[in-house]
C-alpha positions, -999 to 999 in steps of 0.1 A, spaced: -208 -575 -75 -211 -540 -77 -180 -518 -89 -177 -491 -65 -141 -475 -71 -133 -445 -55 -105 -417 -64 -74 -415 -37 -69 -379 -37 -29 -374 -25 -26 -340 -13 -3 -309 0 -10 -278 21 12 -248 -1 38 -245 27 44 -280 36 57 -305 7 64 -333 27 50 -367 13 53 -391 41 47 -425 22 60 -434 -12 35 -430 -42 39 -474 -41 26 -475 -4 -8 -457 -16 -13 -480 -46 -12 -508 -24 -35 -495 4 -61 -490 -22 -56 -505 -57 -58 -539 -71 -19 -537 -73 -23 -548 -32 -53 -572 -35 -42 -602 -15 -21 -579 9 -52 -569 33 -56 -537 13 -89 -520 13 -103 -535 -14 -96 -566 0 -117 -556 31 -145 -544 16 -150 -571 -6 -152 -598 25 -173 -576 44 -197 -568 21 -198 -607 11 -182 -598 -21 -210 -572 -30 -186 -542 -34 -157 -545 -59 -132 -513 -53 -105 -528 -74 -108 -501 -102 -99 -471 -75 -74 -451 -88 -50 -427 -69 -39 -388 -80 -16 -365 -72 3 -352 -54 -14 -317 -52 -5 -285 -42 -40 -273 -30 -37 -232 -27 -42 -231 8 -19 -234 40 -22 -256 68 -33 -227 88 -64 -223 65 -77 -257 78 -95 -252 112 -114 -284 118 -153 -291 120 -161 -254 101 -137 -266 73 -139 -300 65 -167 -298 35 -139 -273 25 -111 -291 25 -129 -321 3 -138 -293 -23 -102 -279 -21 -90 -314 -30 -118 -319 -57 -108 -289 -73 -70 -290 -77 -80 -326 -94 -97 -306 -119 -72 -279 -122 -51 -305 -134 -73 -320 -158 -83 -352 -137 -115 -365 -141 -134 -376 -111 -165 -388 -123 -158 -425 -127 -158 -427 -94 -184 -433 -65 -164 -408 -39 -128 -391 -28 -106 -403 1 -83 -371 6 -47 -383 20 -31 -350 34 7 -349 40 10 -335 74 -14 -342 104 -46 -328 94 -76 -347 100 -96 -384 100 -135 -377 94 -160 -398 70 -195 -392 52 -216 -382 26 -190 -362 4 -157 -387 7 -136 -392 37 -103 -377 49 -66 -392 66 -35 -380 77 -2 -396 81 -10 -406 111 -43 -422 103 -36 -439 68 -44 -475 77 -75 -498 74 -87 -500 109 -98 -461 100 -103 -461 68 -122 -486 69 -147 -466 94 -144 -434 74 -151 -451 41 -181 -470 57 -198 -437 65 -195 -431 30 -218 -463 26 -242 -455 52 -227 -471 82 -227 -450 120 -208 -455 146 -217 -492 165 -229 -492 201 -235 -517 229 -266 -523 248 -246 -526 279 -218 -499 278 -180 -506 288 -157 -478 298 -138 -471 266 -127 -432 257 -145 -401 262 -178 -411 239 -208 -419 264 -224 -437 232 -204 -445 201 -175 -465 196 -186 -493 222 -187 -523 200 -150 -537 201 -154 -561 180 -168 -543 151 -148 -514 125 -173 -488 128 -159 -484 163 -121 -478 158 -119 -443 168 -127 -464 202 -113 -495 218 -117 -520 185 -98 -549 184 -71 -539 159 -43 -560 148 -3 -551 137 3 -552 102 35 -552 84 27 -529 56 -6 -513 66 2 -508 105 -26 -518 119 -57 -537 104 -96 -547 117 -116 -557 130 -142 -564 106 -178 -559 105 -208 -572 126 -236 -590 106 -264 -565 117 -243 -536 102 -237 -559 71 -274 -564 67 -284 -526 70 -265 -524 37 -276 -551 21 -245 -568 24 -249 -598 45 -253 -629 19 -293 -640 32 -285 -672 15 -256 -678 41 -282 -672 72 -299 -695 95 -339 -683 98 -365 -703 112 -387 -725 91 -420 -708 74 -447 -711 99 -427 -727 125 -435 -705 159 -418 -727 178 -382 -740 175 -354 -759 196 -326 -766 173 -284 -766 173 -273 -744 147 -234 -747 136 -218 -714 125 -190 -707 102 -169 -674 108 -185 -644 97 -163 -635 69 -152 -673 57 -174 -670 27 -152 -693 13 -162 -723 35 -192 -740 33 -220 -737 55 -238 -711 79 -225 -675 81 -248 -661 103 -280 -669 124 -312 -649 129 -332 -650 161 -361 -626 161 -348 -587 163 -311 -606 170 -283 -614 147 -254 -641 156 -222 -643 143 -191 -666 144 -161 -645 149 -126 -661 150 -91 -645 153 -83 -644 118 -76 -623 92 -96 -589 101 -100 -604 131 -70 -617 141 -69 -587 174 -102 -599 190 -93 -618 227 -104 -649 217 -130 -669 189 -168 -662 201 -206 -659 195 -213 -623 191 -252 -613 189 -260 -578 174 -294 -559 168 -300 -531 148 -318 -499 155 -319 -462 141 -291 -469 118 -269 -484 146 -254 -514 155 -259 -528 190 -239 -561 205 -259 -575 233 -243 -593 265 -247 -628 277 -265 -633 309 -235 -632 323 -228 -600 308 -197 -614 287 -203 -599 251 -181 -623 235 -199 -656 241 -181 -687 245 -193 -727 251 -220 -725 282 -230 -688 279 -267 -682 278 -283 -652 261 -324 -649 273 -336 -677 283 -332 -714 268 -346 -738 297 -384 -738 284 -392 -775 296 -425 -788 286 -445 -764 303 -468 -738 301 -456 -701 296 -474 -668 289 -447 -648 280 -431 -659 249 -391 -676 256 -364 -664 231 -330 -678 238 -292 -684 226 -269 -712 243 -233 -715 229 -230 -754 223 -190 -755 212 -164 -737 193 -138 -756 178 -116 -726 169 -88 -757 147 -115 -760 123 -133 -729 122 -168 -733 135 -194 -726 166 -225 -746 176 -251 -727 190 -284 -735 204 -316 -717 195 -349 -716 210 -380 -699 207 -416 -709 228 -442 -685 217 -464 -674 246 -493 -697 258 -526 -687 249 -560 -689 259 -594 -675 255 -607 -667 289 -574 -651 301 -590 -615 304 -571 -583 297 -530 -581 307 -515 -554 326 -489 -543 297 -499 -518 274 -485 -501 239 -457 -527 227 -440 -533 259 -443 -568 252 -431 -568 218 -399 -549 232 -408 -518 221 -416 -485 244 -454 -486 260 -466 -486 294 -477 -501 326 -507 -487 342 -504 -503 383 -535 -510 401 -537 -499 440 -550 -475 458 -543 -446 429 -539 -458 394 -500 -449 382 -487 -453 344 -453 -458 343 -438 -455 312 -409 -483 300 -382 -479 278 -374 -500 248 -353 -532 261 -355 -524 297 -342 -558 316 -374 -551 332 -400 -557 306 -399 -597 310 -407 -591 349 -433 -571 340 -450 -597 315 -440 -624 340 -461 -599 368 -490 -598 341 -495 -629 334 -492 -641 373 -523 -617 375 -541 -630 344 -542 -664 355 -567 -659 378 -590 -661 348 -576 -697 338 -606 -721 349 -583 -748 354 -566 -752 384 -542 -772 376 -536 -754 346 -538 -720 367 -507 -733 391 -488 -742 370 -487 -710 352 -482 -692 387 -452 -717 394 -439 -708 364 -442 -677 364 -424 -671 398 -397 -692 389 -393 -671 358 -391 -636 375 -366 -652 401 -343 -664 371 -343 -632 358 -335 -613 389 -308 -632 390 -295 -629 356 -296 -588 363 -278 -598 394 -251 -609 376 -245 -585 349 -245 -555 379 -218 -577 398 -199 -583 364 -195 -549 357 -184 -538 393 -151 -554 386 -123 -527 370 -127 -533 327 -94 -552 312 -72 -532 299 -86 -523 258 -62 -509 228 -71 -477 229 -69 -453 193 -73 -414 194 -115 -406 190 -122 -389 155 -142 -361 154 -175 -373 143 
């Protein structure tokens, strides 16, 4: 465990003295004098799998910085107004180093920002569905995203994952709390990982050596180190996670199979074929029903077996076919990474040559491999062998036409209504 206390900074603006909590209410929040109470050291210890302690965070103040509320204008200011802060500590003889970082707590609306130098709240913002966010960013953690975006807010990008903190300036899943206001949701696995947080020892990965897999995996909730068993599951690029509506998560609509990946520092939650995002028993993610035969294209796959919500747990299904291969198939149509999911090409033979360039995760690319390894098979000498991969094939690009069917008539219908929070500034 790795101490990782932080100084609360309680602060007033020179022609405002109002303190809107009691000096008690900020111990709580952040101190071990509120451990058990859903406080934020409570938080950060169960999502970081108890690999940050913050329970030697102490809090100063109030004080008086020499500055009026006027003087704080927004983005231009805020570096400003964490040195303000810093330096009336030091004015009064407090010493900051101990600590890893500041959270400034203003006493009149102000501001809710995060980062490298500390974070900032306001009245009106001092709970831990923010803070939580805002001191995450201190940590490394952006904003989480979706790989199919729901309306939510005026963000085109950020804030989309609803089940996940670093989105609470959005739509999260927050929950009423009696002391704190309003609490969660907790963190997504892939976001845990990125930090080096998500206990490795607690995650379901494929055997050594084993390419090929078709196995029922059973899932405790993500943040239930305390009972035995599976925390989390890995399936290639993909992350799954038990969530249930506890705790952090006691907001989220209902328990479910989330499945995350991770890319340029953010967080993505994928959607079910059916373009659900919080999985339940019979939702597929990719494709599960392999069979016995032959496929070019390798089949990655997630079927929700169960959740048993009374006693805390979700069986999945997880299956992975890596693609068929054999000597004489001559050269496929996809180019540069397509079919490892990343960005590449593919070059279309007619009448002119046309590259077309596809995007990493397009819905597209497993047509396309489908498409090139219809055409390969022509090289298969067997027959048999060489029909069967066309049958397949075919039957593979029609499955997934209709799995894209889906998701676009899913997301015709109006979203359900979402909590909605005010959008921080960055």
């Amino acid at each position: 465990m790795i101490k990782s206390s932080w100084a609360v900074l309680l602060c007033k603006f020179n022609d405002d003295s109002t303190e809107p909590f009691t000096r008690d209410y900020y111990e709580d929040l952040f101190t071990a004098s509120g451990v058990g109470s859903q406080n934020m050291v409570d938080f950060f210890r169960d999502v970081s799998h108890g690999n940050l302690d913050l329970s030697d965070t102490r809090v100063f103040g109030w004080y008086t910085l020499n500055k009026k509320r006027s003087d704080y204008t927004g983005l231009d200011t805020r570096a400003d107004l964490i040195k303000w802060a810093r330096q009336a500590a030091v004015a009064n003889g407090d010493d900051l180093s101990p600590y890893v970082s500041v959270v400034v707590c203003m006493n009149v609306l102000t501001d809710l920002f995060g980062g490298d130098d500390g974070a900032v709240c306001d009245p009106d913002s001092t709970d831990p569905r923010f803070l939580g966010q805002e001191m995450g960013h201190f940590y490394g953690l952006d904003h989480s995203r979706a790989e199919t975006v729901k309306p939510c807010g005026n963000d085109p990008i950020d804030y989309k994952d609803f089940w996940d903190v670093m989105s609470t300036a959005g739509c999260a899943f927050s929950a009423p709390h009696a002391r704190y206001r309003f609490i969660g949701p907790g963190l997504n696995a892939a976001n845990m990982a990125s930090r080096g947080w998500l206990d490795e020892s607690r995650v379901w990965t494929r055997a050594k050596g084993n390419r090929s897999f078709d196995t029922v995996v059973t899932l405790r909730p993500l943040h239930r180190r305390d009972l035995p068993g599976f925390l989390a599951a890995r399936l290639g690029e993909y992350l799954v996670e038990f969530r249930s509506q506890e705790r952090w998560d006691a907001a989220i609509p209902k328990p479910a199979v989330l499945i995350h990946r991770f890319e340029d520092n953010h967080s993505y939650i994928m959607s079910a074929n059916n373009g659900e995002q919080d999985l339940v028993a019979g939702n597929v993610f990719g494709t599960t029903d392999v069979g016995n035969s032959i496929i070019i294209a390798s089949t990655t796959g997630l079927e929700v077996v169960e959740i048993n919500a009374d006693e805390r747990f979700a069986k999945i299904r997880l299956v992975h076919r890596p693609a068929f291969e054999e000597p004489s198939l001559g050269p496929g149509i996809l180019f540069g990474g397509v079919a490892n999911g990343g960005a590449g090409i593919i070059i279309l033979l007619g009448g002119t040559i046309t590259i077309k360039p596809v995007p990493p995760h397009s819905p597209f690319v497993q047509i396309l491999q489908q498409v090139a390894a219809y055409e390969s098979s022509e090289a298969i000498s067997s027959v048999h062998i060489r029909n069967t991969v066309r049958r397949e094939t075919l039957s593979a690009i029609a499955s997934l036409i209709e799995n894209q069917m889906q998701t676009l008539q899913t997301f015709r219908q109006p979203a359900p209504p979402q909590q909605t929070q005010e959008c921080e500034g960055e």
